[in-house]
C-alpha positions as CSV (number, residue, x, y, z in Angstrom):
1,X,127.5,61.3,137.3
2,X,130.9,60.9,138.4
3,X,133.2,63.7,139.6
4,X,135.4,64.2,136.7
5,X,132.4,64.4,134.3
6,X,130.8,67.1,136.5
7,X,134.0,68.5,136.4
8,X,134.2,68.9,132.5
9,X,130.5,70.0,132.3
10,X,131.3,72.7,134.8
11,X,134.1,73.4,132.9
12,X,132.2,73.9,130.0
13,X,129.7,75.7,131.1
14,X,131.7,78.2,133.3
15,X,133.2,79.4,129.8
16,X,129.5,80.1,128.1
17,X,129.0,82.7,131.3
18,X,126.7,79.9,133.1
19,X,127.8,79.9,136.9
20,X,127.1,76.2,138.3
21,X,127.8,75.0,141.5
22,X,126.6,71.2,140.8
23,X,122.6,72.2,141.3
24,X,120.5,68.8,140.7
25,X,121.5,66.8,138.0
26,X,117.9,66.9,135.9
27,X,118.5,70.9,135.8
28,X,122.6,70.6,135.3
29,X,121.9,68.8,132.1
30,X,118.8,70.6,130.7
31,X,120.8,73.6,131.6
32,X,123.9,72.1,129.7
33,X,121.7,70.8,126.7
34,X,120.3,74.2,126.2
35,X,123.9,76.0,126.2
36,X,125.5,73.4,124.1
37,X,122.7,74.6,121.1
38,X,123.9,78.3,121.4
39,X,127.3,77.5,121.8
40,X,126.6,75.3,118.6
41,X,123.5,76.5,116.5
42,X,124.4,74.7,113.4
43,X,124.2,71.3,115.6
44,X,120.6,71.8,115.3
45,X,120.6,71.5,111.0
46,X,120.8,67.7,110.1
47,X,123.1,69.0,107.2
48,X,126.9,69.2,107.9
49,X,128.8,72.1,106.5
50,X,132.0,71.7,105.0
51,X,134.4,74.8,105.5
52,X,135.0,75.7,101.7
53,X,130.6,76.1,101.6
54,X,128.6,79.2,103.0
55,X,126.2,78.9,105.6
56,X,123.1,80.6,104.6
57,X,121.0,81.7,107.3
58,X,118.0,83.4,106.8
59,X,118.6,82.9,103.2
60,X,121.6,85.8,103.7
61,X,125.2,84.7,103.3
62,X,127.3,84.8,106.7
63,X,130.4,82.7,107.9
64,X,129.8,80.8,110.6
65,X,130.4,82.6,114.1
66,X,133.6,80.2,116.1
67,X,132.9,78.4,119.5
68,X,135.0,79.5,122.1
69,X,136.3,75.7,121.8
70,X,136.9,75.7,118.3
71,X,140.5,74.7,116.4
72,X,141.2,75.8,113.0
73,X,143.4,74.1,110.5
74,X,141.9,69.9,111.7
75,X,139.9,68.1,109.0
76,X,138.1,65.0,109.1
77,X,140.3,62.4,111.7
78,X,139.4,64.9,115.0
79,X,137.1,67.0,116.5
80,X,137.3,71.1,115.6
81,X,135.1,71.9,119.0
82,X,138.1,71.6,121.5
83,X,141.9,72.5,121.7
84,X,143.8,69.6,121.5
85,X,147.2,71.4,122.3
86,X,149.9,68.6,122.4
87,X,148.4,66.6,119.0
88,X,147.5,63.6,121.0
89,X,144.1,63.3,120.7
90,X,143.7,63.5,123.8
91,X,142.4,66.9,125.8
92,X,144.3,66.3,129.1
93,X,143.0,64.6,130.9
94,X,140.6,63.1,128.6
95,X,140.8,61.6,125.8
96,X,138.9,63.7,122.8
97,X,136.4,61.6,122.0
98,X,135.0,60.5,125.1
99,X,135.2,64.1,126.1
100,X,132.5,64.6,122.9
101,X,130.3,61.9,124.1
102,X,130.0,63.2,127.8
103,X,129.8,66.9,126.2
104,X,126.9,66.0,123.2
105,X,125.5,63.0,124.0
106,X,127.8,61.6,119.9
107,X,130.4,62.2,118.7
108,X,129.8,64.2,115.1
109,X,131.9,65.1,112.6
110,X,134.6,68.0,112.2
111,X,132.9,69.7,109.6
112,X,129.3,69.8,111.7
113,X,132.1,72.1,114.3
114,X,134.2,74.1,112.3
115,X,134.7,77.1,112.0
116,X,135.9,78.7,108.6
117,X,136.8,81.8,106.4
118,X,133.3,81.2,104.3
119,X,133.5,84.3,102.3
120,X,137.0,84.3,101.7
121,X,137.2,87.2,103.7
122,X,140.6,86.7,105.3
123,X,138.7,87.0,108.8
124,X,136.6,84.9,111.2
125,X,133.5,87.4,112.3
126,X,136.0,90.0,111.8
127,X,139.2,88.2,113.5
128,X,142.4,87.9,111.7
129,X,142.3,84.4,110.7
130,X,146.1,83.5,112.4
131,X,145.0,85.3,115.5
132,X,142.0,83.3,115.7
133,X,143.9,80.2,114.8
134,X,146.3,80.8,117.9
135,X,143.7,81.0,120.3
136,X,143.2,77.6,120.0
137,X,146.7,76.6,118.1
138,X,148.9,78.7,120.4
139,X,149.8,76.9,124.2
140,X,148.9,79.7,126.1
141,X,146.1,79.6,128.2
142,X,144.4,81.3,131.7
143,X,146.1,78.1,133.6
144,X,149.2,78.1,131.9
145,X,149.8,81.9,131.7
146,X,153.4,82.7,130.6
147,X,155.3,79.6,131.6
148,X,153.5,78.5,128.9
149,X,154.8,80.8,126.0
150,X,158.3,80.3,127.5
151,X,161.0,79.8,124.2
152,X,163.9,79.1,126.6
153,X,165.2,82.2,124.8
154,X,165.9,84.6,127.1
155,X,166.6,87.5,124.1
156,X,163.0,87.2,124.7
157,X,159.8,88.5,126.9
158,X,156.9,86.1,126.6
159,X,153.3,86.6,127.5
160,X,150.3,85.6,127.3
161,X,147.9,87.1,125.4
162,X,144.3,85.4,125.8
163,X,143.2,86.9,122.5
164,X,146.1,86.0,120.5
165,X,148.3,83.4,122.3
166,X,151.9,83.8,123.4
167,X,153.3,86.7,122.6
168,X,157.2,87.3,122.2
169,X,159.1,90.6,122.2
170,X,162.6,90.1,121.0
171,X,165.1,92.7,122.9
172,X,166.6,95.2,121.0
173,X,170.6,95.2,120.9
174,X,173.0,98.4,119.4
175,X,174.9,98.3,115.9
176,X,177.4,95.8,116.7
177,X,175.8,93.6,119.1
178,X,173.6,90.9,119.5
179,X,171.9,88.8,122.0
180,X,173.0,86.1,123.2
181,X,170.0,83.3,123.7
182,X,171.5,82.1,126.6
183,X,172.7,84.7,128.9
184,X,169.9,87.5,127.3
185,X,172.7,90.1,127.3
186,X,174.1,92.1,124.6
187,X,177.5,90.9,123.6
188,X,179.5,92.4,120.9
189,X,179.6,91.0,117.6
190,X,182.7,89.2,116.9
191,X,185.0,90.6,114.1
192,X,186.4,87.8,112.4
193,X,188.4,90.1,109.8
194,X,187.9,93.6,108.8
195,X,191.1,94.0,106.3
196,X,192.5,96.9,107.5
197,X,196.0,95.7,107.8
198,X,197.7,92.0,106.3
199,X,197.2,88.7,107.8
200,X,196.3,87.5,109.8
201,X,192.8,88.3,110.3
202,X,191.2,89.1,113.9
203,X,191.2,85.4,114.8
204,X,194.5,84.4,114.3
205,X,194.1,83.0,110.7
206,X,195.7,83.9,107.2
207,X,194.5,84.2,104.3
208,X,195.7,84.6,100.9
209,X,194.5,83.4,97.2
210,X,194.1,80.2,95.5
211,X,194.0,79.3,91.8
212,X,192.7,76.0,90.3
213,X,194.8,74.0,88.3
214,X,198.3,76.2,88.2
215,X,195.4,79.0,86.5
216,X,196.5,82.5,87.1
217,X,193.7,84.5,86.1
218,X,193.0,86.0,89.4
219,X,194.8,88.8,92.2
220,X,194.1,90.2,95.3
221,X,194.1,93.3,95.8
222,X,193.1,96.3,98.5
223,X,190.1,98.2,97.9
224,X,188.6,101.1,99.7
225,X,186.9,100.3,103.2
226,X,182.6,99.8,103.3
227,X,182.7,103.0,105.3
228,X,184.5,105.4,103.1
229,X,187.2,106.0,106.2
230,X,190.4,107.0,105.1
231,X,193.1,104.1,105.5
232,X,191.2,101.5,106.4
233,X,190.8,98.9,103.2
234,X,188.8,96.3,101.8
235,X,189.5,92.7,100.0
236,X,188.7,92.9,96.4
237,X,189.5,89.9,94.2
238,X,190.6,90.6,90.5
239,X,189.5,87.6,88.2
240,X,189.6,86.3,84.2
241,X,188.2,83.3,83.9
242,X,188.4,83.5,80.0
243,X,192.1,82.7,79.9
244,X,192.1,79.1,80.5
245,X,189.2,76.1,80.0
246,X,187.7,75.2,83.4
247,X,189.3,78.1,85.5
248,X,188.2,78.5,89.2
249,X,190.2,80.8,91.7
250,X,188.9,82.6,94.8
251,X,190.0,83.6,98.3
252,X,190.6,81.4,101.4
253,X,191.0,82.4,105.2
254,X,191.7,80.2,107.8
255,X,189.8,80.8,111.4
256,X,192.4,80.3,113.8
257,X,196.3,80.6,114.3
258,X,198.3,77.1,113.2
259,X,198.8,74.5,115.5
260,X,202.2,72.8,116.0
261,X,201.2,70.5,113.0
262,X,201.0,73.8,110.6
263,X,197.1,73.1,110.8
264,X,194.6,75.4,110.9
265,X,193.0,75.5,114.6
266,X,189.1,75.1,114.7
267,X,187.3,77.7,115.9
268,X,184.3,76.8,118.1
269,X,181.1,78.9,116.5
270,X,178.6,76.7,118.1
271,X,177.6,80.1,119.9
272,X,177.1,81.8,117.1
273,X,173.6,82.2,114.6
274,X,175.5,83.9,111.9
275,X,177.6,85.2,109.5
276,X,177.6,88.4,107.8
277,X,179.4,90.8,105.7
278,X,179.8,93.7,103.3
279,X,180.1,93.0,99.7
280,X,180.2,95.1,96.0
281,X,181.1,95.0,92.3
282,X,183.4,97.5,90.6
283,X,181.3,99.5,87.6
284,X,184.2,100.1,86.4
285,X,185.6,96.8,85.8
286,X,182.9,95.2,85.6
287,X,181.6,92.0,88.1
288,X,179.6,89.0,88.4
289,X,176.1,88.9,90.3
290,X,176.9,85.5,92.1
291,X,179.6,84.4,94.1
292,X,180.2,80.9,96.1
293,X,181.3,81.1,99.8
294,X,182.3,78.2,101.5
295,X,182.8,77.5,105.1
296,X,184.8,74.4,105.6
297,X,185.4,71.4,108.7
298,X,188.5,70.3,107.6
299,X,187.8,68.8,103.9
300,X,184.4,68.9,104.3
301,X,182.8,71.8,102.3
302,X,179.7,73.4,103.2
303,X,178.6,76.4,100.3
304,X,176.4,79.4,100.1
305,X,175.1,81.0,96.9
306,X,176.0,84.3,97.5
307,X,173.2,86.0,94.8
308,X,172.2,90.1,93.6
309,X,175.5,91.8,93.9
310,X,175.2,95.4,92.5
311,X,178.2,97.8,92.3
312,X,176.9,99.6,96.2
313,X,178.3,98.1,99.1
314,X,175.3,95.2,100.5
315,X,175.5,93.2,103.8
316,X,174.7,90.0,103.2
317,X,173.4,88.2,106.5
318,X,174.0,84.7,106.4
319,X,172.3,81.9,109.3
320,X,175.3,79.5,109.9
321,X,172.3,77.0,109.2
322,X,172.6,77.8,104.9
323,X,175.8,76.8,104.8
324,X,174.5,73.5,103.4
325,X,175.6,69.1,103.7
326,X,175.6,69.3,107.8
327,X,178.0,72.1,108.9
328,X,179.6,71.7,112.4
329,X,179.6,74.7,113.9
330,X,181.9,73.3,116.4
331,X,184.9,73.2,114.2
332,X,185.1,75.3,111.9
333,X,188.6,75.8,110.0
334,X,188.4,78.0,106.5
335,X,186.2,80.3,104.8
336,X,186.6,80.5,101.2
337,X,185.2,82.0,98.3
338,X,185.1,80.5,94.7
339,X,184.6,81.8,91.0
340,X,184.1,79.4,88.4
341,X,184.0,79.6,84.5
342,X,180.3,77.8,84.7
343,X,178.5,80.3,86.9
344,X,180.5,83.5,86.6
345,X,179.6,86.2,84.2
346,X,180.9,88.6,82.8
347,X,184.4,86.3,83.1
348,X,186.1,89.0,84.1
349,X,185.9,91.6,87.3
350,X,186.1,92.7,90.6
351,X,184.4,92.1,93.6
352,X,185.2,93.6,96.8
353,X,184.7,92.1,100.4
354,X,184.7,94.0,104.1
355,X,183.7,93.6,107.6
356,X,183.0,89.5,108.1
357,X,181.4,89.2,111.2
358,X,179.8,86.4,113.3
359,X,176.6,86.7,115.8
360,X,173.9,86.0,117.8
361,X,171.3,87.2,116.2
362,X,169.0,84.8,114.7
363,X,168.1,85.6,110.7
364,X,165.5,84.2,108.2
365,X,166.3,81.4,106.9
366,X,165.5,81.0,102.8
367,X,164.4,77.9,102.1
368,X,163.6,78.3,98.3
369,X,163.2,81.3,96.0
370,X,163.0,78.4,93.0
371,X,165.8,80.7,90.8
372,X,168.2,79.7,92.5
373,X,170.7,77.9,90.2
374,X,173.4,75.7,92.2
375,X,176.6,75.2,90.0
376,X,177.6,71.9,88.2
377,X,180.0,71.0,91.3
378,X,178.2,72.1,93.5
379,X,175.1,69.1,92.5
380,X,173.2,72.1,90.0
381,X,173.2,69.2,87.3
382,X,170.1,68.3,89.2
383,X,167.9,71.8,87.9
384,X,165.2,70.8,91.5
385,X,167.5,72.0,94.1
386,X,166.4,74.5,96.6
387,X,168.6,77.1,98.4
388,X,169.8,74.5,101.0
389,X,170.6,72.5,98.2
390,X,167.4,69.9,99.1
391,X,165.5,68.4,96.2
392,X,161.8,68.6,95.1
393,X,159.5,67.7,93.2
394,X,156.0,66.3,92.7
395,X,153.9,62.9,93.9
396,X,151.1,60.6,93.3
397,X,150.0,58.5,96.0
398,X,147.9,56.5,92.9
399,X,150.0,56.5,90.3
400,X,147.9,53.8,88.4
401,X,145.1,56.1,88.0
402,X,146.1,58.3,84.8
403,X,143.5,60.4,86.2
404,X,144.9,62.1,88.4
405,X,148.0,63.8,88.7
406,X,150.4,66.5,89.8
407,X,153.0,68.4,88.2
408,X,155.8,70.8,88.9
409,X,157.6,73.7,87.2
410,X,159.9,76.5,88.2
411,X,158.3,79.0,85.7
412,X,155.8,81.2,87.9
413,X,156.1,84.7,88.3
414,X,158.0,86.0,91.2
415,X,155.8,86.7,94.1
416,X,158.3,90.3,94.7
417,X,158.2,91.6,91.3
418,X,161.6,90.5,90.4
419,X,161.7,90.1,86.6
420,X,164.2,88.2,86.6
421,X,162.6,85.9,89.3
422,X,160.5,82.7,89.5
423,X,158.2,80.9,91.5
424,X,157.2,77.1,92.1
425,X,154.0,76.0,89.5
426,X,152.3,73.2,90.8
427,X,149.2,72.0,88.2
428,X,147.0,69.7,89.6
429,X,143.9,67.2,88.8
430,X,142.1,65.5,91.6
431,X,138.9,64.9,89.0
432,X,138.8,60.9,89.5
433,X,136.4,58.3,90.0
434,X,138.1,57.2,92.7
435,X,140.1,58.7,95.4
436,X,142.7,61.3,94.6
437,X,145.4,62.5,96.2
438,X,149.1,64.0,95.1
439,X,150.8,66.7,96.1
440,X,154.6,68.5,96.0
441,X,157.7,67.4,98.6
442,X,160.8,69.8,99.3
443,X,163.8,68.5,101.2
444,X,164.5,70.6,103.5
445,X,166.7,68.7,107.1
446,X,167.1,71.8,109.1
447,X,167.3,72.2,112.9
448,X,163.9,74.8,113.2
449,X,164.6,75.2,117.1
450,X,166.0,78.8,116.5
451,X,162.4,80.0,114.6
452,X,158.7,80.4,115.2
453,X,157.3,80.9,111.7
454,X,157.2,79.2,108.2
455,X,156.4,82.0,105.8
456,X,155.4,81.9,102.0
457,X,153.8,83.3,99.5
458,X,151.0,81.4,97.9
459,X,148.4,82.4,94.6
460,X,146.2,80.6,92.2
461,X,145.8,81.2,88.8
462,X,142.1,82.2,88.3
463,X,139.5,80.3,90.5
464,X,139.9,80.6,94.3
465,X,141.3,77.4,95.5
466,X,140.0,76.0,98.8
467,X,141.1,73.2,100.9
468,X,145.5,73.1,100.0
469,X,147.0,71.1,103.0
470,X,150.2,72.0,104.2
471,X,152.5,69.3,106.1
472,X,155.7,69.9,107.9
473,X,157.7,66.2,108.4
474,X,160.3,65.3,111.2
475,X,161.5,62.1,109.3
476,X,161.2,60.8,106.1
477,X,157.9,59.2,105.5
478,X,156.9,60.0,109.2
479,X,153.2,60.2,109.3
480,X,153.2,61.0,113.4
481,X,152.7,65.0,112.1
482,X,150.3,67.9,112.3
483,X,148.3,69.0,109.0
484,X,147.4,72.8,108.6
485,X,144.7,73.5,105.7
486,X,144.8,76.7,103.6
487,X,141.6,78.0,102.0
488,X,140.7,81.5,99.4
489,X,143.8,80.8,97.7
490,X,142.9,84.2,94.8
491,X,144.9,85.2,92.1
492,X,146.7,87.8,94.0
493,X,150.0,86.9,95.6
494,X,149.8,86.3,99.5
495,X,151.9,86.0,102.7
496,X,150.8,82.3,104.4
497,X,152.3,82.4,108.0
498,X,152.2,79.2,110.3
499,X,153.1,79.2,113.8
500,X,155.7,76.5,114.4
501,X,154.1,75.9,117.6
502,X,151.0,74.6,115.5
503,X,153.3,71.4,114.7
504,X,155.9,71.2,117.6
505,X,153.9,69.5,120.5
506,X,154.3,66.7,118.1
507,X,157.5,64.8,120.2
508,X,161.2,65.9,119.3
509,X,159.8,68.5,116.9
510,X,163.3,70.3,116.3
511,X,164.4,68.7,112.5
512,X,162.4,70.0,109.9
513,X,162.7,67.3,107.3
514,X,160.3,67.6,104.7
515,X,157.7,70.6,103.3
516,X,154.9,69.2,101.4
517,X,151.7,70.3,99.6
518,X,149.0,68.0,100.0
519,X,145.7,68.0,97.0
520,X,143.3,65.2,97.9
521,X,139.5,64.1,96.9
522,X,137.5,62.0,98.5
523,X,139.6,60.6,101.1
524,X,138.8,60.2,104.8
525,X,141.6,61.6,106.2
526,X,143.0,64.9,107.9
527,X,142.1,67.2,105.0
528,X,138.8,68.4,103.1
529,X,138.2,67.9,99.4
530,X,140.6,70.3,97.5
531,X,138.0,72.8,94.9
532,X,138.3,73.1,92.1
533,X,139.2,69.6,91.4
534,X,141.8,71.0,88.6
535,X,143.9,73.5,89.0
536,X,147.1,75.7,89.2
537,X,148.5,77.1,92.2
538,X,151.9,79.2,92.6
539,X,154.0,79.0,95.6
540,X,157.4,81.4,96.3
541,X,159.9,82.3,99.2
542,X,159.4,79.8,101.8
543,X,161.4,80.5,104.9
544,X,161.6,80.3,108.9
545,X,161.6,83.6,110.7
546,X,161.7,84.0,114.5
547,X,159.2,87.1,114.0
């Protein structure tokens, strides 16, 4: 036996408790034969167990108790036993499979290893199911310790946690400051106008009102500050879009002094996460519940959907990452807001603005509520827009076979209780002769580097649905990317949360491309067969989240 192979037995056996200091090699190996069949029991039964079946064990119904090697979330193409951290298939230095062969004498098959929630529990033996995942899924380990877990964010401590991976406490900064990622200090926000007194605003920049058109339906006017103080104001905007076909108006406001070309200079927000600030309707006047807002790069527009105004002052906080179609951050000129005939009702109102502010601090980023309702100009012909304006809809991968299918509505209830909300429907029907496999895709082309979660909400219709794979993509129709199954889908609405980490040792991981929902039967390939084979399935609020 060759060094490096007594070196991975050791290994091995070292973690079972079993202290060997390369004895003879007839008792190394009856030693390691007889720990590999406790650290696996279910090697011994000739039949495999897929992860959406109970074991049965004495004739009593129990999940399956997880080797200390095992991986969560891998169908099919790899092994479950070991952590293969980076994606590679490789287990550094080894590769996986050979690894298998020296460790089992074969090579057998994922679902003979896995581990799984067999009783729809929400637990492994009594572990929360993601802290079990990151044991294996997370890259912290004893060798690695924190260097490891490091973000290269120092607003951050990392650890390591050996139960549930790295572990990142996110330092605490006083009203009106931030972090800075960079420097890990506490740095005031910066006040980019708080409409106290007239232009121009705190950077230099004027700002003043624009109608559409030669329309003059709309005014500015002061209103009282978001804090109640005594003279100090805010920016309301009067508006009547029922005087005239097609009206628009709103405010603009430049972000920096003019240059000697009577330009707007560009101010450099690269620093900065995002934008927030105070907004409300008058009761008495009346007001819309929607608003556009705009951030500009010279004539490119980037807009916001600015959504649930009520008449009590609301801070809206706003990652410079939503403002959609590739904002530079770099070089930034205007901020604007717009109200149009097509999306603003009641046609006539007031809406009042204070306090717009940019930061540090890093925000969730909505991905797709599925009510959101983009304007006409601003692409909402297309009704399968998401909040950062990327389409979606539904695919076949065997679109011959009338057999199978997928489908996609916006007509689910809302996963918060919104009444007035939706949620994403997709029906499917994997029940074929011959393989199946369909799914859902959401644009999505956002830099992820600033978060460590994607979060949604997730619920069937009746039957609990197992096997639901999830994929996040880097490019279009990449196929260099990690898969991440999710099983007990129930009829009650509930919070799916993925470590990033799980797909970024994948190379370049930082643009998130594509979201898709993968349904497949009978294929070998990274996934196990979806049950039922027909079914509905309801998915709402996906997001990044650094926490």
């Amino acid at each position: 036996m060759n060094t490096k192979n007594k070196r991975v037995i050791q290994d091995f056996l070292e973690q079972l408790g079993i202290c060997v200091n390369f004895m003879p090699l007839s008792i190394t190996l009856l030693i390691f034969v007889v720990a590999s069949l406790l650290a696996f029991p279910n090697l011994a039964s000739a039949r495999p167990i897929k992860p959406s079946d109970p074991s049965r064990i004495g004739g009593e119904r129990k999940p399956i108790k997880p080797s200390p090697f095992s991986r969560s979330g891998s169908r099919g193409g790899g092994s479950c036993t070991l952590c293969d951290l980076d994606g590679n298939n490789h287990i550094a230095p080894y590769d996986q499979s050979r690894l298998m062969e020296i460790l089992l004498g074969s090579v057998p098959t994922a679902q003979e290893l896995c581990a799984g929630d067999f009783d729809h529990s929400g637990a492994i033996n009594g572990l929360d199911i993601q802290q079990w995942v990151n044991q294996c899924q997370l890259e912290c380990t004893v060798a690695t310790q924190e260097s490891a877990c490091s973000d290269q964010n120092l607003c951050t401590t990392d650890t390591c946690d050996h139960v549930q991976g790295c572990q990142r406490e996110t330092i605490n900064c006083p009203v009106g400051q931030s972090c800075a990622s960079h420097t890990g200090m506490c740095v005031d926000d910066l006040v980019v106008a708080h409409f106290n007194w007239t232009p121009p605003n705190q950077l230099g920049g004027n700002w003043g009102l624009w109608n559409a058109g030669g329309f003059e339906g709309c005014a500015l006017v002061l209103d009282s500050d978001v804090s109640g103080a005594p003279n100090m104001f805010s920016q309301a905007l009067e508006y009547n879009l029922s005087l005239q076909d097609q009206p628009y108006c709103g405010m603009w406001m430049h972000l920096g002094p003019y240059d000697n070309q009577g330009m707007p200079t560009p101010f450099d927000a690269s620093s900065y996460k995002t934008m927030s600030f105070y907004v409300k309707g008058d009761l008495t006047a009346s007001f819309t519940d929607k608003f556009i807002v705009e951030l500009k790069n010279g004539y490119s527009t980037h807009p916001y959907l600015v959504q649930g105004i009520t008449h009590q002052w609301q801070r809206y906080d706003i990652p410079l990452l939503a403002f959609t179609g590739g904002l530079d951050t770099r070089a930034l000129t205007e901020f604007v807001t717009a109200f149009s005939h097509d999306y603003t009702y009641p046609p006539s109102g007031k809406i009042s603005m204070d306090h717009i502010t940019l930061s540090h601090r890093v925000t969730d980023l909505l991905i797709a509520d599925f009510q959101i309702e983009w304007p006409n100009n601003y692409g909402g012909s297309a009704s399968n827009l998401n909040n950062l304006r990327g389409l979606f809809g539904s695919w076949n991968r065997f679109p011959e076979d009338l057999a199978q299918s997928c489908t996609e509505s916006k007509d689910g209830p809302d996963a918060l209780g919104d009444s007035r909300g939706h949620s994403l429907r997709i029906d499917y029907d994997v029940d074929s002769t011959g393989d199946a496999s369909c799914g859902f895709w959401m644009q999505t082309e956002v830099d992820s580097r600033d978060y460590r979660y994607i979060k949604f909400y997730v619920k069937s219709d009746g039957p609990v649905v197992d096997g639901v794979g999830i994929e996040l993509k880097q490019e279009p129709y990449s196929s260099g990317f990690r898969h991440y199954v999710i099983n007990g889908i129930s009829n009650q609405w509930r919070e799916v949360v993925i470590p990033l980490d799980y797909f970024r040792p994948l190379p370049s991981f930082t643009q998130l491309y594509q979201f898709v929902v993968v349904f497949e039967e009978g294929l070998s390939s990274n996934y196990e067969d979806v049950t039922p084979q027909q079914g509905r399935i309801y998915i709402d609020h996906v997001r990044l989240t650094e926490r």
